[in-house]
GUVEX-518388 format. One line per 2 residues: number of its first residue (from 1); for each residue z, y, x of C-alpha. Coordinates in steps of 0.02 Angstrom, whole numbers. Layout:
BEGIN
NUM> Z Y X | ...;
This chain:
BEGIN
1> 0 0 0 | -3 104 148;
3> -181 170 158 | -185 193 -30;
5> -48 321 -25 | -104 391 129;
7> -290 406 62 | -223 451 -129;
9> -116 589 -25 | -265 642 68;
11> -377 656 -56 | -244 752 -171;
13> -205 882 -21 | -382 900 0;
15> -435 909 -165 | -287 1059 -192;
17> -345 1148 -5 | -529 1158 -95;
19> -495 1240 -238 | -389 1370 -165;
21> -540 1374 -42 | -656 1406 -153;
23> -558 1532 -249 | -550 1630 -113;
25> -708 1622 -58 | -742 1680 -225;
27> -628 1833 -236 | -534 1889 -58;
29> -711 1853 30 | -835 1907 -84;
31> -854 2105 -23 | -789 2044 165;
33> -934 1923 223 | -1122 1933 234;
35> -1204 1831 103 | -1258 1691 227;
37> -1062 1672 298 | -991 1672 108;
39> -1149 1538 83 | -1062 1425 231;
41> -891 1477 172 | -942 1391 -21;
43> -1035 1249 61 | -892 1202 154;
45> -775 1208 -3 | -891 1108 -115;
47> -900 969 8 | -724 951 24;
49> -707 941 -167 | -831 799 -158;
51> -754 697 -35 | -570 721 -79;
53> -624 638 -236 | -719 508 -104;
55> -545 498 -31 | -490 449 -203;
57> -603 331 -228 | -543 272 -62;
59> -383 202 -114 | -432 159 -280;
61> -541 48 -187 | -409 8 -69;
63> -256 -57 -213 | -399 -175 -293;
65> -358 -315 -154 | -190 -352 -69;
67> -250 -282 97 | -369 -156 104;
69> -560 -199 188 | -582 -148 359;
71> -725 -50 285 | -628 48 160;
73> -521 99 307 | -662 155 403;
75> -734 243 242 | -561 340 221;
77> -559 399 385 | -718 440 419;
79> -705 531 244 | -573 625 331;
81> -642 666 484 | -810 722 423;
83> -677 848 307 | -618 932 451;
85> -788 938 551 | -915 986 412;
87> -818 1099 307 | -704 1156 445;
89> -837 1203 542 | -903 1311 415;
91> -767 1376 370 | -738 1438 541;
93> -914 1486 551 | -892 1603 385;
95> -725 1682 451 | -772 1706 647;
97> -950 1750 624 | -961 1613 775;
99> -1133 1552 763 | -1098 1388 892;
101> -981 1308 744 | -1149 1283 660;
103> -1154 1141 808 | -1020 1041 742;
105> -1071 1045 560 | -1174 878 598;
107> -1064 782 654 | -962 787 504;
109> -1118 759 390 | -1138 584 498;
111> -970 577 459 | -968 579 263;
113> -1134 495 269 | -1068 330 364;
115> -922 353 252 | -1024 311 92;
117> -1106 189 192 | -935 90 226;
119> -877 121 50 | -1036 33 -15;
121> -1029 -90 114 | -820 -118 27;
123> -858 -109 -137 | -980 -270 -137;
125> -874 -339 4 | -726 -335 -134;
127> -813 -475 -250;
């Protein structure tokens, strides 16, 4: 039961960090940042909100079986990681006007998309 509560936490925290995110992106950023850096700045919030409920998912998948699939592990943390690389690097981006964030952005994207992969790969392992 350890990875579901530490996933189900996760994807809770992260799901609450979005939405304040995104609301102020929305209201405390909105005259502050160029278009393109509030663009980042709401990118980065809408893909957390997706994959904190991924991270849900996560340990839903996790409590079906009595120990969790090495590939639902891997899909919660890579779920996690790709989190704090995609939309933390545009976050960053958005606030510091840094352009060499941008950089990092990708390797979260691998990160989310080898996620799904892994959760796919748990979900028909889980039969």
């Amino acid at each position: 039961m350890g990875m579901v509560r530490l996933f189900g936490a996760a994807g809770a925290i992260s799901g609450l960090v979005s939405v304040a995110a995104g609301a102020f992106g929305a209201h405390a950023l909105k005259t502050r940042l160029a278009a393109d850096q509030l663009a980042a700045f709401e990118t980065g919030a809408r893909y957390q909100t997706y994959h904190a409920l991924a991270l849900m998912a996560v340990a839903w998948a996790a409590s079906r079986t009595p120990t969790p699939t090495p590939q639902t592990v891997w899909a919660g943390w890579l779920f996690l990681s790709g989190t704090v690389l995609f939309s933390g690097s545009l976050y960053m981006l958005a606030l510091t006007g840094a352009r060499w964030w941008g950089t990092v952005t990708p390797l979260g994207g691998v990160s989310f998309i080898v996620g799904w992969a892994c959760l796919a790969w748990a979900m028909g392992a889980a039969r």
